[in-house]
DOVEX-504179 format. One line per 8 residues: number of its first residue (from 1); for each residue x, y, z of N, C-alpha, C. Coordinates in steps of 0.2 Angstrom, whole numbers, plus 2048, in hexadecimal, padded with zeros to 3 digits. Each point is the difference from the previous one (the first is absolute). Example, Ala and Ser with C-alpha at 12.3 -4.5 7.8 and 13.67 -1.06 7.14 Angstrom:
2
1 = 842 7E4 827 7FC 806 800 804 806 800 ~ 7FE 805 7FC 804 806 801 7FC 805 803
END
This chain:
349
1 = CAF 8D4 22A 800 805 805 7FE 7FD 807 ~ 803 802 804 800 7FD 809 7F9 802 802 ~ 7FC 7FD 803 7FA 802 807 803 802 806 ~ 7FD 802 802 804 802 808 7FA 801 806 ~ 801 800 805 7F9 7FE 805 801 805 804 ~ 7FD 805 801 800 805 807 7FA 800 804 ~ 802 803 804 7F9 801 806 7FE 807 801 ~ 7FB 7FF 7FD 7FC 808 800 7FE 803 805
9 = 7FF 7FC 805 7FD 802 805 807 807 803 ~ 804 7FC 7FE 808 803 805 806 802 7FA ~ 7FC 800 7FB 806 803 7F9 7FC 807 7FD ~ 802 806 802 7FD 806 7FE 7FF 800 7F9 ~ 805 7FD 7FC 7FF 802 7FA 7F9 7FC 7FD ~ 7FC 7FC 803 7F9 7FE 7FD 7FD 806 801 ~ 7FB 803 806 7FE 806 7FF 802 804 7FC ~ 806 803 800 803 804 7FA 7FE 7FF 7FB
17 = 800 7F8 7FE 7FC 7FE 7F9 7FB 801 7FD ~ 7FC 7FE 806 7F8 801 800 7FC 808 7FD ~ 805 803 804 7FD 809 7FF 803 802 7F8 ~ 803 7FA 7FB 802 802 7FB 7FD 7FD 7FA ~ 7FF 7FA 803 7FB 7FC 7FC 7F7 7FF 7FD ~ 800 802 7FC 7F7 803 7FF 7FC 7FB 801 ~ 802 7FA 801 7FB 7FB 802 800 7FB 805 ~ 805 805 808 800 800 804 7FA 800 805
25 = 7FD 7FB 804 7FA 801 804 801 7FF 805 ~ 7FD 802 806 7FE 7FD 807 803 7F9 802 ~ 7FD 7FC 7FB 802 7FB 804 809 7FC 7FE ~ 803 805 7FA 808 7FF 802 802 804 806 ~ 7FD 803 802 804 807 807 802 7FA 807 ~ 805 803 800 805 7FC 806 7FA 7FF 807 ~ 7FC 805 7FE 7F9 800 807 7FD 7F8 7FF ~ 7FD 801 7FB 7FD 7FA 801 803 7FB 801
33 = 807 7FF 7FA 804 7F9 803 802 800 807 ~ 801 805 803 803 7FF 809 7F7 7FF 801 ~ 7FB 7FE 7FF 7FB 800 804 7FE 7F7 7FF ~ 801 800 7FA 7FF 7F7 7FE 808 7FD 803 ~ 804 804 802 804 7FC 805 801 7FE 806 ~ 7FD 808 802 7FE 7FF 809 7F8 7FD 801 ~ 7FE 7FF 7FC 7F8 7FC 801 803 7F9 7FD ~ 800 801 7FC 801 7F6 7FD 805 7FC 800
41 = 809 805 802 804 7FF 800 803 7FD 7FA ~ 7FF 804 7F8 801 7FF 7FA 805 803 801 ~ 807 7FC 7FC 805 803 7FC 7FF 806 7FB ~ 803 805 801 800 805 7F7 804 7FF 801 ~ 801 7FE 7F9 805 801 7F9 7FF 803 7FA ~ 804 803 7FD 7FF 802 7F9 806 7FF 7FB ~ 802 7FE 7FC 803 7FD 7FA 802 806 7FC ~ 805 803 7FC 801 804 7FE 806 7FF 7FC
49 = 803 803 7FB 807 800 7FD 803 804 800 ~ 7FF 804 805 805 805 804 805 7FB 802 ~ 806 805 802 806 7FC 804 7FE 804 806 ~ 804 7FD 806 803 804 806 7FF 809 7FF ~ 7FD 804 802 803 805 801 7FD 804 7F8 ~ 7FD 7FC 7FC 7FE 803 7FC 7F9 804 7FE ~ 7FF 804 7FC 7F7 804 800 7FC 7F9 7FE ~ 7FA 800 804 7FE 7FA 7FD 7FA 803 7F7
57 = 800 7FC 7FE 7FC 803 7F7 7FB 7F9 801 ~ 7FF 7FC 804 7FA 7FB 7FE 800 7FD 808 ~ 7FC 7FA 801 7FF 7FD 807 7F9 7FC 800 ~ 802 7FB 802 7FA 7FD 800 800 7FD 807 ~ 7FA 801 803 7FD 7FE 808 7FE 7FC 801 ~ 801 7FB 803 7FD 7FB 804 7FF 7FE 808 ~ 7FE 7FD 803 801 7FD 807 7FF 7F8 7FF ~ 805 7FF 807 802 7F8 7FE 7FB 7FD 806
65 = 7FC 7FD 7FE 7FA 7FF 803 7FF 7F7 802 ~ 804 7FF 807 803 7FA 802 7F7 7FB 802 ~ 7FE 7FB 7FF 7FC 801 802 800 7F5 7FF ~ 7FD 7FD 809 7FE 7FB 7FF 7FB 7FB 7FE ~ 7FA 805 801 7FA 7FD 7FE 800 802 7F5 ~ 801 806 7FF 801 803 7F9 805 7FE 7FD ~ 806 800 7FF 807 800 800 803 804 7FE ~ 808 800 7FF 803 809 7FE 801 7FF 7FC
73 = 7FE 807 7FF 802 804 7F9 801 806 7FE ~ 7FF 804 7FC 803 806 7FB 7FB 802 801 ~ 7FC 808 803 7FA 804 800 800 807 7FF ~ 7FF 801 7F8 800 809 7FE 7F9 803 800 ~ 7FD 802 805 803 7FE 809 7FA 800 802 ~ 801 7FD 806 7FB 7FC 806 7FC 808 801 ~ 7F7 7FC 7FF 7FB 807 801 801 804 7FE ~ 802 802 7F7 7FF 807 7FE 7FF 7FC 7FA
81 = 7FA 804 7FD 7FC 801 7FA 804 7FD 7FA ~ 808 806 801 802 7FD 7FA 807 804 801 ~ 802 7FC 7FD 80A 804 801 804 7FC 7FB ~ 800 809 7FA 804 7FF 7FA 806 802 803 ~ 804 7F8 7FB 807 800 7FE 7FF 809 7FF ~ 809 802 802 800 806 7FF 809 7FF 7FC ~ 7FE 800 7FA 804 800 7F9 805 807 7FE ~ 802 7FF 7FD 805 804 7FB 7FE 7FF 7FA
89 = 7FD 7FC 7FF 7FD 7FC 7F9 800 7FA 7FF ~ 7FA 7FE 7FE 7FC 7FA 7FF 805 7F8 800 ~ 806 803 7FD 805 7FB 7FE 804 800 807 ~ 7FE 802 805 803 7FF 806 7FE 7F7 804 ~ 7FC 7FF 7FE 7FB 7FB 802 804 7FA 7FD ~ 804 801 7F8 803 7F9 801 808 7FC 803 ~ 7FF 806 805 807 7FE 805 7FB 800 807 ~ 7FC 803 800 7FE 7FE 805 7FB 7F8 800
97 = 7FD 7FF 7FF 7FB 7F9 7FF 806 7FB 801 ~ 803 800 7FB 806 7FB 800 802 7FE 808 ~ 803 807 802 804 7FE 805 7F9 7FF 806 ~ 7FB 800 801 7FC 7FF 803 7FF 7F8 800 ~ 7FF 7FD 7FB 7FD 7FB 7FD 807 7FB 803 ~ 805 804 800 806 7FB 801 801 803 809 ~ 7FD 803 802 801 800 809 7FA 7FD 802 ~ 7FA 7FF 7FB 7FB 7FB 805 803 7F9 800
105 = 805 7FC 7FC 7FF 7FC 7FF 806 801 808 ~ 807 803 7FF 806 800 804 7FD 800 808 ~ 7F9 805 803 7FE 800 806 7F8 7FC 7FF ~ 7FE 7FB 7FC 7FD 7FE 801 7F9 804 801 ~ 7FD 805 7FB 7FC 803 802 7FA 7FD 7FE ~ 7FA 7FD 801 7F8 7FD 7FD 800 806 7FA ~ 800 807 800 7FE 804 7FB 804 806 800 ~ 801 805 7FA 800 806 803 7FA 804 7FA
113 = 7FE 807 805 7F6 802 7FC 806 806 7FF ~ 7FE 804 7F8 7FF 805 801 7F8 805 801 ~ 7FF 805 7FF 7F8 804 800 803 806 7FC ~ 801 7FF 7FB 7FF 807 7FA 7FC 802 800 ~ 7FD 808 7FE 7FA 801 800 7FE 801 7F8 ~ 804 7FF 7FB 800 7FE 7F8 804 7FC 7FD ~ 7FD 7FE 7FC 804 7FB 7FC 805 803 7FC ~ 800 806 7FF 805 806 7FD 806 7FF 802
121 = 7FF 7FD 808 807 800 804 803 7FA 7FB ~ 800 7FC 800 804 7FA 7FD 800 7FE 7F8 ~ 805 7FF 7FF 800 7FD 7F8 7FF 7FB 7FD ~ 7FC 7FE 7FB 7FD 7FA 7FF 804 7F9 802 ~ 808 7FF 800 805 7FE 800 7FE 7FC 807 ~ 801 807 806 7FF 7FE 807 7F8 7FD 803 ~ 7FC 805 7FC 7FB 7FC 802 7FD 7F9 800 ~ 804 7FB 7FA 800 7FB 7FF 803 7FB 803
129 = 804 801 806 805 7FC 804 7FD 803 805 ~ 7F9 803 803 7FD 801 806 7FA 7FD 7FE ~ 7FC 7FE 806 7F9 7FC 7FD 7FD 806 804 ~ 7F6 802 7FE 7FD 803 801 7FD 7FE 807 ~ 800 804 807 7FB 7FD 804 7FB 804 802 ~ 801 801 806 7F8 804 803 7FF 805 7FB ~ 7F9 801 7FD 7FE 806 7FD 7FC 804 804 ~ 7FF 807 7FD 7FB 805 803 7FC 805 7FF
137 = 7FB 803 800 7FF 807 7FC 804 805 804 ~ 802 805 7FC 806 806 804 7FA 807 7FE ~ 801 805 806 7FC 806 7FD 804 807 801 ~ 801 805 7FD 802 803 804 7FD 805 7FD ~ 7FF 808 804 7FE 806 7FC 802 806 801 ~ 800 803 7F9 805 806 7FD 7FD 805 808 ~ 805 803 802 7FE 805 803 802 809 7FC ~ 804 7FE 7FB 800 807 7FE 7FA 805 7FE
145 = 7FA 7FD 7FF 7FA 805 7FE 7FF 804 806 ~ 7FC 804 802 7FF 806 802 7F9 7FB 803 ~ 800 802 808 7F9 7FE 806 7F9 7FF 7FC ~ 7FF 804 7FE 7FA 801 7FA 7FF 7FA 7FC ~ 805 801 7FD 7FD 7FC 7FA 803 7F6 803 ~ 803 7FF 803 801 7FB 803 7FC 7FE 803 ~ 7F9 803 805 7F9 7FE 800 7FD 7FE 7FD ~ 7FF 805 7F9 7FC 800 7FB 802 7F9 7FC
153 = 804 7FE 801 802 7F9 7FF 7FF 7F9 804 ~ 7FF 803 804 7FB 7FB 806 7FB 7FB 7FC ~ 7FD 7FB 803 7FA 7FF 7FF 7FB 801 803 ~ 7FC 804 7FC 7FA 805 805 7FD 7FA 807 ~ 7FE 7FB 7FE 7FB 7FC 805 804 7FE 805 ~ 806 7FB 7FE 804 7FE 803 807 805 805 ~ 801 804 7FE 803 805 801 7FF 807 804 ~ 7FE 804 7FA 7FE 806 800 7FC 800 808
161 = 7FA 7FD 7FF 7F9 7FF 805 802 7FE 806 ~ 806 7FE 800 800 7FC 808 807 806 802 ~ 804 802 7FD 803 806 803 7FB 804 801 ~ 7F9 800 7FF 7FD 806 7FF 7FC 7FF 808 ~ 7FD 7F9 7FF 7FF 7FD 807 803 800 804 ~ 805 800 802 806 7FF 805 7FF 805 804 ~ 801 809 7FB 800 805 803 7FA 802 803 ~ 7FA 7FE 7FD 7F8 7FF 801 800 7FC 809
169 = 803 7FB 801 801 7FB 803 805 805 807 ~ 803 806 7FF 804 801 806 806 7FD 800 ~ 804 7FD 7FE 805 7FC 801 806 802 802 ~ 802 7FE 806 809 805 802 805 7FA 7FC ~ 805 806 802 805 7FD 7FC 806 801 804 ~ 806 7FA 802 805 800 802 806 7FE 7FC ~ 806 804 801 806 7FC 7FD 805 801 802 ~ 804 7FA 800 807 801 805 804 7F9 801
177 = 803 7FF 807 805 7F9 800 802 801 806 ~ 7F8 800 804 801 801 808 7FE 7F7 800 ~ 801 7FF 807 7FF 7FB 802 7F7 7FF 7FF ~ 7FD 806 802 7F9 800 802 7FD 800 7FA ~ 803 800 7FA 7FD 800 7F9 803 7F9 7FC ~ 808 7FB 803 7FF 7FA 7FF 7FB 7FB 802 ~ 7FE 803 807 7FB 7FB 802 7F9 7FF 7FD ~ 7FD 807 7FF 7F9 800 7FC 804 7FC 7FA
185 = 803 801 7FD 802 7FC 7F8 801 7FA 801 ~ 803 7FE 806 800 7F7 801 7F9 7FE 801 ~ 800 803 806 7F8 7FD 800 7FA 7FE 7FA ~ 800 805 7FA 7FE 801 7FB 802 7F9 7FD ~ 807 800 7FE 803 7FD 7FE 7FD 7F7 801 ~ 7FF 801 805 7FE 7F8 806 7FA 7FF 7FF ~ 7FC 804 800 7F9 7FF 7FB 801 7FF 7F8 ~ 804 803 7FD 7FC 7FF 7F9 806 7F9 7FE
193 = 806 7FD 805 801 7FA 7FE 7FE 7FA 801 ~ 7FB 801 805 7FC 7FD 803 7FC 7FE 7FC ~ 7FD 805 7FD 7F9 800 7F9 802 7FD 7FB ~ 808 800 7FF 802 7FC 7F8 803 7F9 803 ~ 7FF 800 809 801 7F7 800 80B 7FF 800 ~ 801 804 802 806 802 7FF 803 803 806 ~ 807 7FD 802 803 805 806 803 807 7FF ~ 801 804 805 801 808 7FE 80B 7FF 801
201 = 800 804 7F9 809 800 803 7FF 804 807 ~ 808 7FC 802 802 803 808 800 807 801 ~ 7FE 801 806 800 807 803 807 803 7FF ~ 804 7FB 7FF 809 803 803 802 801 7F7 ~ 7FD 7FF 7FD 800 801 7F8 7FF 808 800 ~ 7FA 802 802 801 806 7FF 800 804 804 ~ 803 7FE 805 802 804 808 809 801 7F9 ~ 801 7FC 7FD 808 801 7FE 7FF 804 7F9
209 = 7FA 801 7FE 800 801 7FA 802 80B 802 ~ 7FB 801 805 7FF 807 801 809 801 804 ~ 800 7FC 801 808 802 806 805 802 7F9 ~ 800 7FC 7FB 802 800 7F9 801 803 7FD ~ 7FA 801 800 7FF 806 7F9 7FF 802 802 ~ 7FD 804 805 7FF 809 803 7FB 801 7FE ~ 802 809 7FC 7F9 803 7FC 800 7FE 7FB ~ 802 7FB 7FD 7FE 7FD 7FA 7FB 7FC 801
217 = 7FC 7FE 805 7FB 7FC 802 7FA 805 803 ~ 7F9 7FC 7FF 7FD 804 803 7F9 7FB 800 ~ 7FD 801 807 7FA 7FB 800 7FA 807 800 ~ 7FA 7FE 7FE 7FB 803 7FF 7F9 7FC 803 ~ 7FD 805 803 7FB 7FB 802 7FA 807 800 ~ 7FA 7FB 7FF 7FA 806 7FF 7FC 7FC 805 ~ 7FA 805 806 7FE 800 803 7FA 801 801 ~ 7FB 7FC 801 7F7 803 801 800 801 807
225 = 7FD 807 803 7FF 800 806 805 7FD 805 ~ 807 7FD 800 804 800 801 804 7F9 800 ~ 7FD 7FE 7FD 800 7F5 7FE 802 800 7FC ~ 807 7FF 7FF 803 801 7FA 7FE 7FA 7FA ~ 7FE 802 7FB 7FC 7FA 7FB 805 7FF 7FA ~ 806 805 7FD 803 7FB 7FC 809 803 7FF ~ 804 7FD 7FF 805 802 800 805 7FF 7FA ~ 806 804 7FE 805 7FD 7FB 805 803 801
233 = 805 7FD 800 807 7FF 801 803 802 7F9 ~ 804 806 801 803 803 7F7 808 802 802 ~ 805 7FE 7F9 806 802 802 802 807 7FB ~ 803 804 800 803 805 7FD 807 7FD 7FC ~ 800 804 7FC 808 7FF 7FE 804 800 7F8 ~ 800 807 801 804 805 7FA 7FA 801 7FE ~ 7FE 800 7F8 7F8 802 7FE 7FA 7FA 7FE ~ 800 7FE 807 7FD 7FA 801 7FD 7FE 806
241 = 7F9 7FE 7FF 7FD 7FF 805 7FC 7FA 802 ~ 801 7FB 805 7FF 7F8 7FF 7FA 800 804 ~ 7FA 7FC 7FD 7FD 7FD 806 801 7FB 801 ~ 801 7FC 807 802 7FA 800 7FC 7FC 805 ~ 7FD 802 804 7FB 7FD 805 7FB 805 800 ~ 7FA 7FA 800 7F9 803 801 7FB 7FD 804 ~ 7FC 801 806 7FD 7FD 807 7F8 804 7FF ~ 7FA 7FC 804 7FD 804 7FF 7F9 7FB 805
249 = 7FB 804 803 7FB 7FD 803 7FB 801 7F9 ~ 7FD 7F8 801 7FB 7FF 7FA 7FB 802 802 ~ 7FD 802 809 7FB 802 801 7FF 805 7FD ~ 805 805 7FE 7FF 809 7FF 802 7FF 7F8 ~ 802 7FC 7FD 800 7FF 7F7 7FD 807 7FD ~ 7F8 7FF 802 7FC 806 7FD 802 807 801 ~ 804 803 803 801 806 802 808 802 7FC ~ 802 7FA 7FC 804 803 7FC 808 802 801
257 = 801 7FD 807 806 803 804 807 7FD 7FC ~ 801 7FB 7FC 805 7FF 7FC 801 805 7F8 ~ 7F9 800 7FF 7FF 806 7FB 805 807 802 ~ 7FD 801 804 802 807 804 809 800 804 ~ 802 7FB 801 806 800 802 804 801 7F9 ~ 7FE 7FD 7FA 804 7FF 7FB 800 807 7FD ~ 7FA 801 800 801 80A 7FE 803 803 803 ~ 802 800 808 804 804 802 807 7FF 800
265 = 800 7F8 7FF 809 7FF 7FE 804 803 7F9 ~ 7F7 801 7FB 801 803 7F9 803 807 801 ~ 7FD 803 805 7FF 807 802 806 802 801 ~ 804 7FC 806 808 802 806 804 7FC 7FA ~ 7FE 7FC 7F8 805 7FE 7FB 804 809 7FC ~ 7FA 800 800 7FF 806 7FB 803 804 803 ~ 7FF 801 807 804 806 805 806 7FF 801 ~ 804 7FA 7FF 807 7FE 801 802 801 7F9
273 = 7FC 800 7F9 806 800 7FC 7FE 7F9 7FB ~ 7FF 7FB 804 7FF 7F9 7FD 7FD 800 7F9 ~ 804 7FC 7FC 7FC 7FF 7F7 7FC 7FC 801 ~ 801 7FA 805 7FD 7FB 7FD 7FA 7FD 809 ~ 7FD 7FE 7FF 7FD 7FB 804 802 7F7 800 ~ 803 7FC 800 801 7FB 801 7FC 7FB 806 ~ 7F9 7FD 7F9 7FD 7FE 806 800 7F8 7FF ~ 803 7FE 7FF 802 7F8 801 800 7FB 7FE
281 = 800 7FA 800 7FE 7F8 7FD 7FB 800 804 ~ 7FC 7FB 7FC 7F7 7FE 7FF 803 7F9 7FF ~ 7FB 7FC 804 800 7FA 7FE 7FA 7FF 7FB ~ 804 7FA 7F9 7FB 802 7F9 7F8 7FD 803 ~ 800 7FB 805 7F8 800 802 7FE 803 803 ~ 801 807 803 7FE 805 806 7FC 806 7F9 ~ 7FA 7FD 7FD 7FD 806 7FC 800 804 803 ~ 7FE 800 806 7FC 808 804 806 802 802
289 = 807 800 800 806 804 803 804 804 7F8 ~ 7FF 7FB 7FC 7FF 804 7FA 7FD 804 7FC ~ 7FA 801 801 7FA 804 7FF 802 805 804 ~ 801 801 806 800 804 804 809 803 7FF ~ 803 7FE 7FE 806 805 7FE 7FD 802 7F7 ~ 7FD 7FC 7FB 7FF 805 7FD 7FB 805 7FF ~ 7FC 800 805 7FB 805 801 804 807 801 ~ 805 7FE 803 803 808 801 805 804 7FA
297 = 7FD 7FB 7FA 805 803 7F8 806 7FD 800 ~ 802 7FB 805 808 7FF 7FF 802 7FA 7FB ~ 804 801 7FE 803 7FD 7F9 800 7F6 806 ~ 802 7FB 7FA 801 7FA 7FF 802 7FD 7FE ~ 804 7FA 803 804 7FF 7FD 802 7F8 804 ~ 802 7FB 7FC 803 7F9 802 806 802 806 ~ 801 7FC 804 807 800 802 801 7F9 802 ~ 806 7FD 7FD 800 7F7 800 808 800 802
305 = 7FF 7FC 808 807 7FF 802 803 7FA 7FA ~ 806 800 801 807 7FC 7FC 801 7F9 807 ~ 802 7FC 7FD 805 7FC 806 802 7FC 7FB ~ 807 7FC 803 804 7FA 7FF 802 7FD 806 ~ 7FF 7F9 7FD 7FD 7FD 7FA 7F8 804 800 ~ 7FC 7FB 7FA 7FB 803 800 7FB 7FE 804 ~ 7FB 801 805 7FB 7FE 804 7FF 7FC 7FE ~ 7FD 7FA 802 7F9 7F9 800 7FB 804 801
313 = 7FB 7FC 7FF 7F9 803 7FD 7FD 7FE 809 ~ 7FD 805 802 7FC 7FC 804 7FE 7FB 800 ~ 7FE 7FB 806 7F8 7FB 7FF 7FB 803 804 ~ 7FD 7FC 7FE 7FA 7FF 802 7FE 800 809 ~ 807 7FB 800 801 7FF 809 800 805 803 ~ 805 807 7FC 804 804 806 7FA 804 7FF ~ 7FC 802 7FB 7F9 805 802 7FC 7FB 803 ~ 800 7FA 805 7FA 7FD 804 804 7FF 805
321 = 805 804 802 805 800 806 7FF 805 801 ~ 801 807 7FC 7FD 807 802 7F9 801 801 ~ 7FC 7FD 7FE 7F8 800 802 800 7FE 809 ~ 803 7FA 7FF 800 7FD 809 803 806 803 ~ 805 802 7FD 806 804 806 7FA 806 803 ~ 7FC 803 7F8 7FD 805 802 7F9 800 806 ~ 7FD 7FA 7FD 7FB 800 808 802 7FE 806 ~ 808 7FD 7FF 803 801 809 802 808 800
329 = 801 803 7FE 801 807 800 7F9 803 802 ~ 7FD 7FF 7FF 7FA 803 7FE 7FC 800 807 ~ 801 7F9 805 7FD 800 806 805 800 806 ~ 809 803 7FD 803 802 806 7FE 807 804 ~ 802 7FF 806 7FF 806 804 803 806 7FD ~ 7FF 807 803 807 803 7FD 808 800 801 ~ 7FF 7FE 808 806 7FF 802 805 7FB 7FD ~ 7FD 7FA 7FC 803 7FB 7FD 800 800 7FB
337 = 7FC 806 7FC 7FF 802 7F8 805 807 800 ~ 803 803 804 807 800 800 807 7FD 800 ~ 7FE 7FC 806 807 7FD 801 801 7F9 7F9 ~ 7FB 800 7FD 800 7FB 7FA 803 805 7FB ~ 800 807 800 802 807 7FB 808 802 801 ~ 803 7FD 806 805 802 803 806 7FB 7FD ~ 7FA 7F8 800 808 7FB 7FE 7FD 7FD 7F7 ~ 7FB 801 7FE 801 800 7FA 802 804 7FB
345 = 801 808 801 800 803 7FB 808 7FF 7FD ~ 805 7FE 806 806 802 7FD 803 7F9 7FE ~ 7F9 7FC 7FE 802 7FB 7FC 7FE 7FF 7F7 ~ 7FC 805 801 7FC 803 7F9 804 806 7FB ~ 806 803 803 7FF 807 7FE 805 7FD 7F8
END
């Protein structure tokens, strides 16, 4: 059977697909790909066995992610958690793999990744002509239960007490995708990238994301006395709800303001409809980022990206090259600990 290559950004029948397909997310929506286009100037492609003019039944997304310092290749897809193959059935994948494996060789690609969010997706067949790369914990949580008892599932100390604190504490609360609400969240943002020794993605990443995606986006930001202290960035999209950025001043920690934010994202989930919370990949030695999604009762789960060929193993060298990289990060100004965010990132994605 044929592949065929369309551009989602500009073939309506992708969207159409997406609202049909039940395991359709955010990060296939033509929004995001037009944002990682206009920010990183990534290719989207999607692969399909549609013909011309036909309903599409499966598609797979990628961006062609040209890159000198990295080099090119196949990415499903640059900065997003995870993005399933979107099938007809599991046997879809041995025309697809093939004909991938035979265009990396034809356009010379270093790799192409996919990011399933189960191994369900694929069949033992295919899984084994794909090597295992980056792994991570995944969490996400059921939102169908009723306010109540979805507290009641909290962890009292870590949870419960500090929404409890929050409100004790005063705290306002803002949301929206004004300008006046990117910049306390960048700001945020600049500090807590700061604190992990890291540059902050470009301001124009998500000047494109809100242009993008509309009211599918939403920034949050919680407030002491008017000092905005922590923030998080959540996408909407059919019965789902993504956290995808989280920013926060470490001075105000105690006061709970990430606690509190996540309540009320749980709250406007609930008031839209959403079944689920989708709160993201963890990296497996970030205990405290996992701790802190399972304290909120949400389920767990591996997520292990695919690529071909198979990775090489790190060394030893390239973590004693990111230690160095991080303490020059660490003592740039911020006007440089940007401009270091603007021309790296769209080498990474």
């Amino acid at each position: 059977m044929a592949v065929h290559k369309i551009n989602p950004v500009e073939d309506s029948r992708w969207e159409e697909f997406l609202q049909r397909h039940p395991k359709a997310s955010v990060f296939h929506s033509s929004g995001w790909l037009r944002a990682l286009q206009r920010t990183y100037g990534y290719e989207p492609v999607v692969y399909t066995t549609a013909a011309p003019g036909e309903e599409l039944k499966n598609g797979l997304a990628f961006c062609r992610v040209r890159s000198w310092l990295t080099g090119h290749r196949m990415v499903s897809l640059p900065f997003a958690d995870h993005c399933e193959p979107l099938l007809a059935s599991a046997s879809d994948m041995k025309i697809f793999v093939p004909f991938l494996q035979d265009q990396l060789k034809r356009e010379r690609w270093r790799y192409f990744e996919l990011r399933p969010v189960g191994s369900q997706t694929l069949d033992e067949e295919t899984s084994t002509r794909l090597g295992a790369g980056e792994e991570f914990s995944f969490h996400w949580l059921d939102l169908r239960p009723s306010l109540d008892d979805l507290f009641r599932n909290f962890h009292k100390s870590c949870i419960q007490r500090k929404i409890k604190k929050a409100d004790k504490e005063g705290l306002s609360y803002e949301e929206g995708r004004s300008e006046s609400l990117l910049g306390k969240f960048y700001r945020l943002l600049l500090l807590t990238r700061r604190r992990h020794q890291l540059p902050p993605q470009p301001l124009a990443w998500f000047q494109n994301l809100i242009d993008c995606l509309g009211d599918k986006l939403a920034i949050r930001v919680a407030s002491k006395d008017g000092q905005p202290i922590a923030s998080i960035l959540t996408l909407a999209y059919k019965g789902s709800l993504v956290y995808k950025y989280g920013c926060s001043d470490e001075r105000f920690h105690s006061l709970g303001g990430m606690v509190f934010l996540f309540w009320r994202a749980i709250q406007d989930g609930k008031r839209l409809g959403a079944q689920e919370f989708d709160l993201g990949r963890s990296e497996p030695d970030n205990a405290g980022l996992i701790d802190f999604k399972n304290h909120w009762g949400a389920s767990e789960s591996r997520l292990v990206y695919l690529r071909f060929p198979r990775p090489q193993p790190q060394t030893a060298n390239g973590g004693a090259l990111m230690r160095v990289a991080k303490q020059v990060f660490g003592w740039m100004p911020d006007s440089l600990l940007t401009t270091a965010g603007r021309v790296l990132y769209r080498h990474i994605g």
